[in-house]
N, C-alpha and C positions, 0 to 999 in steps of 0.2 A: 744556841739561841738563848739569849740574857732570859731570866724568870719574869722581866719585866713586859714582854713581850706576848700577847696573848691571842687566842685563834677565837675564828667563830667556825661553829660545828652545825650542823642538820642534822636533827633526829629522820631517819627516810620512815619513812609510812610502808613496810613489808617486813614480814619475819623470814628468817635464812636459815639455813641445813646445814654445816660442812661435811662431807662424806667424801668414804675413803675407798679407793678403787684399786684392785693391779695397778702394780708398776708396767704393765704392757695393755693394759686395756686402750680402745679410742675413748676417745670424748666421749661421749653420750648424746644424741639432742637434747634431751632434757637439761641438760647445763649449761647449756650459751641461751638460753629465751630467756626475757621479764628485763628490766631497768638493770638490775645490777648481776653478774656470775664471775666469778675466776674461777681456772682451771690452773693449777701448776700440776709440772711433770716433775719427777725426781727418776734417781735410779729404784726408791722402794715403793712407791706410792704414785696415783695419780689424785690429789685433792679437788674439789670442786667445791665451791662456794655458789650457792644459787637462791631462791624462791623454794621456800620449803614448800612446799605445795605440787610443785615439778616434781621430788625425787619419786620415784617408782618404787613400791613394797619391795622388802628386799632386802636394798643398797644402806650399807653401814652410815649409820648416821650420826650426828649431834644436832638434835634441831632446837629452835627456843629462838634464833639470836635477831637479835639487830641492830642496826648498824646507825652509827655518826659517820658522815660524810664530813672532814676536814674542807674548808672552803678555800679553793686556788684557779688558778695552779700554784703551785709552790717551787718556788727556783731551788738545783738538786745544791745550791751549796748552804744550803740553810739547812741548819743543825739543830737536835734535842725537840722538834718538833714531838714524835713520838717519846718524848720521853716526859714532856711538858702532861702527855694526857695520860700514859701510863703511871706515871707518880702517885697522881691523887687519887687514880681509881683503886691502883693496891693501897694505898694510905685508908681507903674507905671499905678496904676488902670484896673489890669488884675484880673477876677477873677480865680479860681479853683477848681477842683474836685479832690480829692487824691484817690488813694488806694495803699494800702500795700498789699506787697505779704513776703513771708514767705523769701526770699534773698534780695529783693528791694521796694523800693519806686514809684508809678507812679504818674506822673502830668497832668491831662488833663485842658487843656483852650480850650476858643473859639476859632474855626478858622480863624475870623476875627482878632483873638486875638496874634496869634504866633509869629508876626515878634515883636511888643511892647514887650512880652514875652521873645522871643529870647535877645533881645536889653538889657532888664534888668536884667537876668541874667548872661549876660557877663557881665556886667557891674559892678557887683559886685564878678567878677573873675572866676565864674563858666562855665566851659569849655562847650559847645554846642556843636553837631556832628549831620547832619541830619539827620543821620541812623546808625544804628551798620555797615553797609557794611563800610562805610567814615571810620572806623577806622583802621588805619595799626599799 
């Protein structure tokens, strides 16, 4: 993807948990309810991405984040997409957690993190919108 080329992103309006389960546990309910969850299965791990607010006392967590929605769908032969947004957020010393969905991209940072976040990806021309609703 040329440098020249630039995304518009959605700040979403909820803060998210990632937690770490057995590699043999099920799903949980609490991990597929609210707008947005991924679940991956590996051989070591079951992760879950959900609505911090859902995880149950307990379950190992990292909570704080939230998340930019990439706006698409995005066709799969288009390249350096994530690499366009992970650049400037290490260049601004933001970390991240991605996941892909089968039309887009998502980016979650700390929430301490969003406004430094926010800042460097404009910065490098990539359009921010607080929310899907912000868009006309």
């Amino acid at each position: 993807m040329p440098d020249a080329v630039r995304l518009r992103l959605f700040l979403l309006d909820y803060r998210l948990a990632v937690c770490r389960l057995g590699p043999h546990h099920e799903v949980p309910e609490w991990a597929v309810g609210g707008a947005f969850s991924s679940v991956t299965r590996t051989s070591t791990e079951l992760s879950v991405v959900c609505r911090e607010e859902a995880v149950p006392d307990g379950i190992r967590r990292e909570s704080g984040w939230r998340i930019f929605q990439v706006e698409g769908p995005l066709d799969f032969a288009l390249t350096g997409i994530l690499a366009s947004i992970a650049r400037p957020l290490a260049e601004a010393g933001v970390s991240l957690f991605a996941v892909s969905t089968f039309d887009t991209d998502y980016v979650m940072v700390r929430e301490r993190d969003v406004e430094a976040a926010v800042r460097a990806l404009r910065a490098v021309g990539h359009r921010v919108s607080a929310s899907r609703s912000d868009v006309r």
